[in-house]
N, C-alpha and C positions, 0 to 999 in steps of 0.2 A: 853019361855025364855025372858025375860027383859033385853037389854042392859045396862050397867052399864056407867054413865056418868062422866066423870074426867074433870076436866079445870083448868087448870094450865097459868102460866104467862112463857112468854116467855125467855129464859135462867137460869129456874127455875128446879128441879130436880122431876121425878115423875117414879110409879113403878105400875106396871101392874102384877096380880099375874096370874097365870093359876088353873082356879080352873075347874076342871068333877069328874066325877063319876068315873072315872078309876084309878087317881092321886092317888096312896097307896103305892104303893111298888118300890121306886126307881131305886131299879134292874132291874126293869120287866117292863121295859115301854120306849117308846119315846117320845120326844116331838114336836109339829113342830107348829110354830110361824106365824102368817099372819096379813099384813096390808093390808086395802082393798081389801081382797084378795085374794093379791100377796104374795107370800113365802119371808119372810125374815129370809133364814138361818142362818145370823149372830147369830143370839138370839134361834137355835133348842137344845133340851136338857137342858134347863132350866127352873123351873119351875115359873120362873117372867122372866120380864121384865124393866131393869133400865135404864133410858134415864135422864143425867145426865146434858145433857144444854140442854134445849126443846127448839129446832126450829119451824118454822110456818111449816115447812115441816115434820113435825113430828105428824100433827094434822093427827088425819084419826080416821077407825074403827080397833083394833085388838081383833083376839082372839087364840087360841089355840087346837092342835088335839091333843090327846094323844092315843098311837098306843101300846097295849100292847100285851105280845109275844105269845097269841093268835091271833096276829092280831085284836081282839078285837077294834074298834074306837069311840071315845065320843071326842064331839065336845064341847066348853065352850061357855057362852056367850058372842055377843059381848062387850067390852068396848070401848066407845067412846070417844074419846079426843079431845078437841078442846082446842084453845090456845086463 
């Protein structure tokens, strides 16, 4: 896996997609959202990611699980955003 690299300007608008192997059938799947990390559930169940004023505190690594109703789990690459 290759991390994917973003840089953006600060108070600027950027979108982060969730892309695995799993990502096909809307119905049948979860999704769950991480920055360095850390879970950020604000953003689970969505298959991007839009952050609309980019703060410095917004730079990190995220990526995304997708959890299908086999339990099934694929993990995406990171993308990394710096500001």
């Amino acid at each position: 896996m290759t991390p994917k690299n973003i840089s953006v300007d600060i108070n600027s608008e950027v979108t982060i997609n969730c892309k695995t192997i799993n990502l096909k059938n809307s119905q049948n799947y979860r999704i769950f959202w991480y920055k360095n990390n850390e879970a950020i559930p604000f953003f689970n169940n969505k298959n991007k990611i839009t952050i609309k004023d980019v703060k410095k505190t917004d730079q990190g690594s995220y990526f995304c699980v997708v959890e299908d109703i086999q339990k099934s789990i694929s993990k995406s690459d990171n993308t990394l955003l710096t500001i």
